[in-house]
C-alpha positions as CSV (number, residue, x, y, z in Angstrom):
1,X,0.9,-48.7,33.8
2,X,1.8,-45.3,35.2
3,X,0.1,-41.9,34.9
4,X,3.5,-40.9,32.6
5,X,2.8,-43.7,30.8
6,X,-1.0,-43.6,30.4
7,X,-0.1,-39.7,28.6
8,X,2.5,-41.1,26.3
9,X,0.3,-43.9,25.2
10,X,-2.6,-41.4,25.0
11,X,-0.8,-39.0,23.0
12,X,1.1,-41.5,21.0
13,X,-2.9,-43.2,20.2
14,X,-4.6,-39.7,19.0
15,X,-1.7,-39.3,16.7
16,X,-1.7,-42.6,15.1
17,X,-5.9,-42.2,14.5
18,X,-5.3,-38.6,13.0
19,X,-2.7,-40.1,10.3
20,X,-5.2,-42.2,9.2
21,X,-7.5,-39.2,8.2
22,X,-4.9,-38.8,5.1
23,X,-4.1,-41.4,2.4
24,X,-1.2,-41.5,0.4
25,X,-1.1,-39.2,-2.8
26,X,-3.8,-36.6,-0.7
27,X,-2.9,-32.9,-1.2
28,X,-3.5,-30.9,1.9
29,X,-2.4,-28.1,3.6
30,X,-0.7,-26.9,6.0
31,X,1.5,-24.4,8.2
32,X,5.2,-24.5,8.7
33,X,6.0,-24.4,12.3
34,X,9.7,-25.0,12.4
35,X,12.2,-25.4,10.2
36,X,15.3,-27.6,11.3
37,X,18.4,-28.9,10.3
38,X,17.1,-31.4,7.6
39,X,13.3,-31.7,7.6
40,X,10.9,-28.6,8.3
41,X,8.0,-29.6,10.7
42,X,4.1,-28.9,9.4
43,X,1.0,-28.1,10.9
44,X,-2.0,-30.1,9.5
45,X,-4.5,-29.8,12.2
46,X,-3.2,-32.9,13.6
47,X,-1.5,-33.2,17.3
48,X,1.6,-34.6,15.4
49,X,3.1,-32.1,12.8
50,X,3.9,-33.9,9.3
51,X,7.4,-33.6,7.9
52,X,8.9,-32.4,4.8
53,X,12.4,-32.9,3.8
54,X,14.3,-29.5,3.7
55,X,15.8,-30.2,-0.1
56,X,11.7,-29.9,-1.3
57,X,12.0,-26.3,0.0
58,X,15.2,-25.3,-1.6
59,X,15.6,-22.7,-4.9
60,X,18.1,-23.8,-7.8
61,X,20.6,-21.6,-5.4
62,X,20.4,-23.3,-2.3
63,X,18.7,-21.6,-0.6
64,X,15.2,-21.8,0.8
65,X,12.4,-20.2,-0.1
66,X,9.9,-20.2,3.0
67,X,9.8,-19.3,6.4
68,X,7.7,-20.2,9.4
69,X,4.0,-19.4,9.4
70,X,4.1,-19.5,5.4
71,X,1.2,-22.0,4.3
72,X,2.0,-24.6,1.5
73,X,0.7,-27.2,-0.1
74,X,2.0,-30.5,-0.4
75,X,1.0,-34.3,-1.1
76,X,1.1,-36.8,1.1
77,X,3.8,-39.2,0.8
78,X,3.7,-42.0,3.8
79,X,1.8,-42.1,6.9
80,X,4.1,-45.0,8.3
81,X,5.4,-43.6,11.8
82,X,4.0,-39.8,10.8
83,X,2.7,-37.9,8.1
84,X,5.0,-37.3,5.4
85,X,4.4,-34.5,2.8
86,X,6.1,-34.0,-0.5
87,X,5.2,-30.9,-2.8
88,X,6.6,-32.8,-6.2
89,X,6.2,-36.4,-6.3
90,X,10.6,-37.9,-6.9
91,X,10.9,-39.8,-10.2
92,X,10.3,-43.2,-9.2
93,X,8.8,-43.1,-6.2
94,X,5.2,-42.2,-7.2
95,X,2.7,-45.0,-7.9
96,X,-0.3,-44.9,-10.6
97,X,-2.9,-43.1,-8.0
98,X,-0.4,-40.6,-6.9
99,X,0.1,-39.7,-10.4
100,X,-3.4,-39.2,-10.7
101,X,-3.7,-37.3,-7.8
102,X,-0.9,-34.8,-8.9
103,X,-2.6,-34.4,-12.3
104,X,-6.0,-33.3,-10.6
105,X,-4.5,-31.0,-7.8
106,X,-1.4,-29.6,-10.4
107,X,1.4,-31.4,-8.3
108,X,4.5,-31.1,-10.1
109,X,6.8,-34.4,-10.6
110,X,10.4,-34.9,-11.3
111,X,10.5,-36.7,-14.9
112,X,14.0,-37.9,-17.2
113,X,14.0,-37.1,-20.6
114,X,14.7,-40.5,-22.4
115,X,14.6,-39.2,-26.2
116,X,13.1,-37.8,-29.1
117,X,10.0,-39.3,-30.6
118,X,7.9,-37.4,-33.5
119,X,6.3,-34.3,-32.2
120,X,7.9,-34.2,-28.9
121,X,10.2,-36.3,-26.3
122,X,9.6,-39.6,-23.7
123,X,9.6,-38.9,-20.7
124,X,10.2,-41.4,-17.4
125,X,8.2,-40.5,-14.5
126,X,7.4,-43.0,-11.7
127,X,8.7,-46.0,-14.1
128,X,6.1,-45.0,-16.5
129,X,6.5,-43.4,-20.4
130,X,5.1,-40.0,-20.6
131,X,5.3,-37.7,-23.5
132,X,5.7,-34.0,-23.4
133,X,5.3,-32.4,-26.8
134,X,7.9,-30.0,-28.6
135,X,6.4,-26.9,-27.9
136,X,6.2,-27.8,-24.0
137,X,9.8,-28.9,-23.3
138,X,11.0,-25.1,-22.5
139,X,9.7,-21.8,-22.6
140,X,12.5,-20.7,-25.1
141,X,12.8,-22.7,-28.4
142,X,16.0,-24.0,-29.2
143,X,17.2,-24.9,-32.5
144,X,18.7,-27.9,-31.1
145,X,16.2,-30.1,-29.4
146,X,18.6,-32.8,-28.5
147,X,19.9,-30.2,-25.7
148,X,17.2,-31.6,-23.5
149,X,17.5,-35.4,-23.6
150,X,19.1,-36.8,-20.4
151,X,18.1,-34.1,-18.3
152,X,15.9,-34.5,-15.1
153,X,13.2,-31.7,-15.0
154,X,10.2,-30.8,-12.7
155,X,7.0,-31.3,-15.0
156,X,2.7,-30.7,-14.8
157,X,0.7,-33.4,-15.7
158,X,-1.5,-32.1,-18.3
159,X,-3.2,-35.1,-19.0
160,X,-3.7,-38.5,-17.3
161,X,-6.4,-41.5,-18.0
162,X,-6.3,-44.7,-18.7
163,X,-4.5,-45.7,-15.6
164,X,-1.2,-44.0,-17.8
165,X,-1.9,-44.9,-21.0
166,X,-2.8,-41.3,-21.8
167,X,0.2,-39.4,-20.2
168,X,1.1,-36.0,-21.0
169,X,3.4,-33.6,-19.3
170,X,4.4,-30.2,-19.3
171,X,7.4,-28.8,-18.6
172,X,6.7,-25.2,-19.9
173,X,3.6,-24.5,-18.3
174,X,5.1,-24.8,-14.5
175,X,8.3,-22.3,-16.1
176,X,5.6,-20.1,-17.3
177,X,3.8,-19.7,-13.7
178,X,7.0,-19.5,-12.2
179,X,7.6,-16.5,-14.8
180,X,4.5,-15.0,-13.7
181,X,5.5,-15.0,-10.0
182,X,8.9,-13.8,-10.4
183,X,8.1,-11.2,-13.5
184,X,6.7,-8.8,-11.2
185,X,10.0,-8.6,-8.8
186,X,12.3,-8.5,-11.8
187,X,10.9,-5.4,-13.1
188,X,10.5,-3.7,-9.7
189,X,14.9,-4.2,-9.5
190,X,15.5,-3.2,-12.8
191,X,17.0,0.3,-12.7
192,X,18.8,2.4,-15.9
193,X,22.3,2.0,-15.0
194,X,21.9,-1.5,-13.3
195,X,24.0,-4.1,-15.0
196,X,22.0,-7.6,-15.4
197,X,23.2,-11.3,-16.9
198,X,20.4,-12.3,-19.4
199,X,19.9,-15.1,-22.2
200,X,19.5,-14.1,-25.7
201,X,16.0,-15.2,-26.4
202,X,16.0,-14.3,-30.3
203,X,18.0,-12.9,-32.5
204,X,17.1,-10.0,-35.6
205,X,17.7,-7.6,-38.0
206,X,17.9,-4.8,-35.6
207,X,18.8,-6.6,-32.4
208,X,18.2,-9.4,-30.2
209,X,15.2,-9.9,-27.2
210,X,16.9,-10.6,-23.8
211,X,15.4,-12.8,-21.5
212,X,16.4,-11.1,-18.2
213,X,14.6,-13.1,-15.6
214,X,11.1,-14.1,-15.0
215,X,10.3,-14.1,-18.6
216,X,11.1,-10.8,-19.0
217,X,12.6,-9.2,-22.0
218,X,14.3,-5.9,-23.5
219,X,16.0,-5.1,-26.6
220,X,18.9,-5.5,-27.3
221,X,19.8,-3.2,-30.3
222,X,22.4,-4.0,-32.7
223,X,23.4,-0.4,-32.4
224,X,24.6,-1.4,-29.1
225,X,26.0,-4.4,-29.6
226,X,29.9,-2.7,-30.2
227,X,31.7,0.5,-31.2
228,X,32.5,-0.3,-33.9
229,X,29.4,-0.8,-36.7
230,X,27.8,-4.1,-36.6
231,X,26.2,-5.4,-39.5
232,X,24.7,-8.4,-38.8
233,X,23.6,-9.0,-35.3
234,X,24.4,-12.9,-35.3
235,X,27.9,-12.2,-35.3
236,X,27.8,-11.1,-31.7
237,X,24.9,-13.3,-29.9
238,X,23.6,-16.3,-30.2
239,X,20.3,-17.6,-28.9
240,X,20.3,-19.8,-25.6
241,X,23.8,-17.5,-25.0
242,X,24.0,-15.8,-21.4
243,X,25.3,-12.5,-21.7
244,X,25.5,-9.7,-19.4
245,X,24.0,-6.5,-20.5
246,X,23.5,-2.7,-19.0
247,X,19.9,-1.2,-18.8
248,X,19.9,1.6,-20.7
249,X,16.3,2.9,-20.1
250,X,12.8,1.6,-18.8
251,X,9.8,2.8,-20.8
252,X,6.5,0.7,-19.2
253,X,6.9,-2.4,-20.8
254,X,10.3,-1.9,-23.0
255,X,13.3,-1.9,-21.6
256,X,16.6,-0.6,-23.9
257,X,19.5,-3.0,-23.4
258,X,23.7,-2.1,-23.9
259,X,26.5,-4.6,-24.2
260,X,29.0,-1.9,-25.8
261,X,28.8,0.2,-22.5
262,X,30.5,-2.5,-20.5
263,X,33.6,-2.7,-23.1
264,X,35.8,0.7,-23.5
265,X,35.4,3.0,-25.3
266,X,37.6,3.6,-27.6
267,X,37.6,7.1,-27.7
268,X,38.6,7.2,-24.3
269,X,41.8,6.1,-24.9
270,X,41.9,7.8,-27.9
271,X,41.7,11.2,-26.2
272,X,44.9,10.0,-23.9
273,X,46.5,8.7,-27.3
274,X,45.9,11.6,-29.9
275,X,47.0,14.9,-30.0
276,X,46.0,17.4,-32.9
277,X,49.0,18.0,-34.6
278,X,50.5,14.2,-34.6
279,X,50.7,13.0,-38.1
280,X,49.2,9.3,-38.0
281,X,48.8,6.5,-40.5
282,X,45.6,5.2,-41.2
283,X,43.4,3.0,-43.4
284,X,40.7,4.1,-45.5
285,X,37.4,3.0,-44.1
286,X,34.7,4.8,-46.3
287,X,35.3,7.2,-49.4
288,X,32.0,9.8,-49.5
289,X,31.8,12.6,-52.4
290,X,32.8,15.1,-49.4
291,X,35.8,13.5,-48.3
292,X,37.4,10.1,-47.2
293,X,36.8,8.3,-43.5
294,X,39.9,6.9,-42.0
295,X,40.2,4.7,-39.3
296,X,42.9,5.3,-36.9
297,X,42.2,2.2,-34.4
298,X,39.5,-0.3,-34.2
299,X,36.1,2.4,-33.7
300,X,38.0,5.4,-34.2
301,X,38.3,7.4,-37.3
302,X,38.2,10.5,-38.7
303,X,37.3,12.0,-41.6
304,X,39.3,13.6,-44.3
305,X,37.6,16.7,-46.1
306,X,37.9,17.1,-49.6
307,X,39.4,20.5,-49.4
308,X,42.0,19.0,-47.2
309,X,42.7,15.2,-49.5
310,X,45.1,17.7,-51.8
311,X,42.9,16.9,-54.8
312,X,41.4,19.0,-57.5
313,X,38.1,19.5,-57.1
314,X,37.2,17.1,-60.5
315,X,39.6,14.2,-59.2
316,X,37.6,10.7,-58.5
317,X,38.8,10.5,-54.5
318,X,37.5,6.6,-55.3
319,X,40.6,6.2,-57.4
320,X,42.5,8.2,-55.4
321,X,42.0,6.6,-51.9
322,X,41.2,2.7,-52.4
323,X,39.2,1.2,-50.0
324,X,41.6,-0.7,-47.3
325,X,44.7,1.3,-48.0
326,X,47.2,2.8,-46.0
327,X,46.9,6.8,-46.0
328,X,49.3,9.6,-43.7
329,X,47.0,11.6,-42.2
330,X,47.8,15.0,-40.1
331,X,44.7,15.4,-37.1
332,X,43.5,19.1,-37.6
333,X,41.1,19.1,-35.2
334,X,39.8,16.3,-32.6
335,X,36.4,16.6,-30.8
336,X,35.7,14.5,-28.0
337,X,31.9,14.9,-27.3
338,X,31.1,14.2,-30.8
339,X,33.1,11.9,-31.5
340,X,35.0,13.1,-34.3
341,X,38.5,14.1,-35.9
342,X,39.1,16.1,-38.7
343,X,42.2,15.1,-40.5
344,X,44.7,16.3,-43.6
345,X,46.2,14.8,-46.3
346,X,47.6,18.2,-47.8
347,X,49.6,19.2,-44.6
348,X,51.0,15.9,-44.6
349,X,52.1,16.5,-48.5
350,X,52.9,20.2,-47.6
351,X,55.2,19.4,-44.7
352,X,56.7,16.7,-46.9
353,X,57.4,19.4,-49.5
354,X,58.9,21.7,-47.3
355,X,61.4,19.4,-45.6
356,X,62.4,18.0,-49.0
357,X,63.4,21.9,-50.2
358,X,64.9,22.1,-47.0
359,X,67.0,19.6,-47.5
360,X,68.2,20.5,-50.9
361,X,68.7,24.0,-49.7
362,X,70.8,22.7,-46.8
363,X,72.8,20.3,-49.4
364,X,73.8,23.3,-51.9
365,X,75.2,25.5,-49.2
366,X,72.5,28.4,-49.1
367,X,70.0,29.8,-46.5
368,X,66.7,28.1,-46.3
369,X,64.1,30.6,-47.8
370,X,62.4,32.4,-44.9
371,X,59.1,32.1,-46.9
372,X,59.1,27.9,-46.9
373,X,59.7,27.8,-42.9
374,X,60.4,24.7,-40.7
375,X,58.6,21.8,-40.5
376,X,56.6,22.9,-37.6
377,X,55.7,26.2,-39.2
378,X,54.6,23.8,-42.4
379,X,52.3,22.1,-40.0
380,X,51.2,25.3,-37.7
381,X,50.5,27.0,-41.1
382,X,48.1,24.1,-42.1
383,X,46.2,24.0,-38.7
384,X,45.7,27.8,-39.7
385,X,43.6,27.0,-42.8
């Protein structure tokens, strides 16, 4: 045998004697050294690095989140040919001892959700039943708890005897941790002004909680929901529903959430659209003892004042202006900022007049009276007032 040879064998010998310092279902640690095009290469303290396929390391995204020098833990899978580590034991590849050995060192492993049973769901893991109760199956409770059977989840072991007999699992306490982790970078991103993509957590009276990433919520109010009034917030979200929203402010812990700022506003077309002196038609919205509310387009409306509804002062305006019903209105004045219009009824009826004596005038031959005035005067007259 050669010198070359004698090194290879060597080399080849001290490896195969360190592998057998680890067992299968062992968690140890280690230091990634490399990272290549399907496996990333580990440092154990061993002359031969162990190996970790690549798709252990990936996020939900794709992509992967370490880098070399990062330490991790992981279990050991096979020491056939190499150590090979794992850092959540597949669904169906683990055996009884590996299962035990993730439940005392926290390993998660992949587990199907087979079905509803009372209290909770079965779960497969490693070709053995597990049961993960209700309130552990998400972090978020759904009102429809069928939404999880079938699906394949990452879950903790919270309980294992009896060589799996006694096998309970956990899927919310490893969301929870991972909460924890990435809570603290979601709030350091979250800006007033930034615009995020949540999941409606809840839903209330006033509003609904958003779930905006790593378990952290704001409020959504239901004054914010749309521009027009919204009266019960169930009509616009839905909880489990992903939704973007804009930040509206950050106060320590609470955070004020929009969804009507990333509609139009109305009343920014509204100022292109309406001009005071354009006589409109309308639809009573809201009669009030000092005046009637009429909406022009959806979340824009003005309000008629009872000086201008061309009522006596002891008239019902009830009676007089039916909820729902269509109304010609004449836009006095229009303020922007505010958010307001103040309309007419009487220099609608005025100008109405006007032309009507115009027109008779015209009809029997003799000059219009210079008191009664165009139409335009009518209407200039009752801007004037």
């Amino acid at each position: 045998m050669s010198e070359i040879e004698d090194d290879d064998f060597a080399t080849l010998f001290a490896a195969s004697e360190q592998t057998k310092r680890y067992r299968n279902g062992q968690t140890i640690e280690g230091t990634i050294v490399a990272i290549g095009a399907d496996a990333a290469f580990i440092n154990i303290g061993a002359k031969g690095e162990a190996t970790m396929e690549l798709s252990e390391l990936r996020n939900d995204d794709g992509s992967i989140d370490v880098k070399v020098g990062d330490r991790i833990q992981a279990t050991v899978m096979s020491t056939v040919n190499g150590v090979t580590l794992s850092r959540r034991l597949q669904r169906g590849a683990a055996t009884a001892r590996q299962l035990e050995a993730a439940f005392q060192s926290g390993l998660p492993v992949e587990g199907k959700v087979e079905g509803q049973v009372k209290g909770g769901y079965t779960v497969s893991i490693a070709k053995q039943r597990a049961f993960c109760p209700l309130s552990q199956i998400d972090a978020i409770r759904t009102t429809d708890p069928a939404v999880h059977e079938g699906h394949v989840y990452t879950f903790k072991i919270i309980e294992y005897g009896e060589n799996g007999r006694k096998f309970v699992v956990s899927r919310r306490a490893l969301l929870q941790d991972e909460q924890k982790v990435a809570a603290a970078g979601v709030r350091q991103s979250i800006t007033p002004g930034s615009i995020v993509t949540g999941r409606v957590v809840s839903v209330r009276d006033f509003g609904a909680f958003i779930d905006i990433g790593g378990g952290v919520q704001g409020l959504l109010h239901i004054s914010e929901m749309a521009w027009t009034r919204v009266a019960d917030a169930s009509q616009i979200v839905a909880p489990g529903q992903e939704i973007k929203v804009k930040v509206l402010r950050v106060d320590d812990e609470k955070i004020a959430l929009g969804l009507r700022q990333l509609i139009e506003d109305p009343w920014s077309v509204a100022a292109a659209t309406y001009k005071v002196g354009q006589v409109l038609t309308g639809k009573v919205e809201k009669v009030e003892k000092f005046g009637v509310f009429v909406a022009l387009a959806p979340a824009v409306s003005g309000l008629v004042p009872a000086s201008e509804t061309g009522l006596a002062r002891d008239m019902d305006l009830r009676k007089a202006f039916p909820v729902g019903t269509d109304v010609e209105v004449f836009i006095l004045e229009i303020d922007l900022s505010a958010r307001k219009m103040r309309l007419s009824c009487k220099a609608v009826a005025d100008a109405k007049e006007a032309a009507e004596v115009r027109d008779y005038t015209e009809r029997e031959g003799t000059a219009q009276p210079q008191s009664l005035g165009s139409l335009a005067d009518k209407l200039r007259d009752a801007l004037k007032r």
